[in-house]
C-alpha positions as CSV (number, residue, x, y, z in Angstrom):
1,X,96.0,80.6,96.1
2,X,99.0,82.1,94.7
3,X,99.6,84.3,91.8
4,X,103.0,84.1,89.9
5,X,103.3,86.5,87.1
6,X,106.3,85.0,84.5
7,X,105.6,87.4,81.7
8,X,108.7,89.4,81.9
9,X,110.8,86.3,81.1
10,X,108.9,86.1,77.5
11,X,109.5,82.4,76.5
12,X,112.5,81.7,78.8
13,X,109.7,80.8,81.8
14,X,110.5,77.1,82.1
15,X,113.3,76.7,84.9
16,X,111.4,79.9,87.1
17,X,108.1,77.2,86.9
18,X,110.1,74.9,87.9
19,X,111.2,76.4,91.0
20,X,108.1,77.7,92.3
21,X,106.6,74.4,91.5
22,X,109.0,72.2,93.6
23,X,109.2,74.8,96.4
24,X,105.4,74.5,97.1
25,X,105.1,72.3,99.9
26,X,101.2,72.8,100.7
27,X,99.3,70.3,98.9
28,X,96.3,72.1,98.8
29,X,97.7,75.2,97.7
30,X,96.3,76.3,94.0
31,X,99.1,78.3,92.1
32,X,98.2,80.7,88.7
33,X,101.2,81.4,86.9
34,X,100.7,83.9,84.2
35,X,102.7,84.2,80.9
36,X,103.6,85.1,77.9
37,X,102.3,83.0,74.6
38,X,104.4,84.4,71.6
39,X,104.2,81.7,69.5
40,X,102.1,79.0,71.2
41,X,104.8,76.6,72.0
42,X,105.0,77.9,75.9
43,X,101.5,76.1,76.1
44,X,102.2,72.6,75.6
45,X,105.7,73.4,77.3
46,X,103.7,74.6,80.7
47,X,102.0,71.8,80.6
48,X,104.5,69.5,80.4
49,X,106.3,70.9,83.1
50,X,103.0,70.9,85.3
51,X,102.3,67.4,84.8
52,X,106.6,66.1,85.2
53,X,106.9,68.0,88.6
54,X,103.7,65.9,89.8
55,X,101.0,69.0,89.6
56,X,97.2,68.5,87.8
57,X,96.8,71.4,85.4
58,X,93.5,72.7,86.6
59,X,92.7,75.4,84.0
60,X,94.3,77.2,80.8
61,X,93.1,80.5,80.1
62,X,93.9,82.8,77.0
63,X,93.1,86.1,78.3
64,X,94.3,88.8,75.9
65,X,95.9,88.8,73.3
66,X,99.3,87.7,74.2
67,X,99.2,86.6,78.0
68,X,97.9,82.9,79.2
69,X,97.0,81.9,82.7
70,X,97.8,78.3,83.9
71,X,96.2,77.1,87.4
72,X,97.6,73.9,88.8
73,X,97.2,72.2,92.3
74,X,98.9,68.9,93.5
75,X,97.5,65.5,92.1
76,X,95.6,64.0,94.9
């Protein structure tokens, strides 16, 4: 399991998902990425990113008030 925290790039998180996502090469490996929301539109945007670079999104998590917790794994 890995933990990537994306907050401090606010809304700007895509291409940095991106990255980690394509440089994962176990396919068991479960990755959290943790952002920012703002105004909701990162959510549907992680998700979309999750599903085009061939990833399942296991779980989406609101845990405060302004941070959101993705976990993804490789589609089997």
């Amino acid at each position: 399991m890995k933990r990537y925290d994306l907050r401090h790039l606010k809304g700007a998180f895509d291409n940095r998902m991106v990255e980690l996502l394509n440089q994962e090469k176990d396919p068991n490996e479960v990755l959290i990425f943790l952002f920012e929301i703002g105004d909701f539109s990162p959510i549907q945007r992680s998700a979309d990113l999750v599903k085009a670079n061939g990833f399942e999104l296991v779980n989406s998590l609101k845990f405060n008030e302004v941070d959101w917790t993705i976990v993804v794994k490789h589609k089997e």
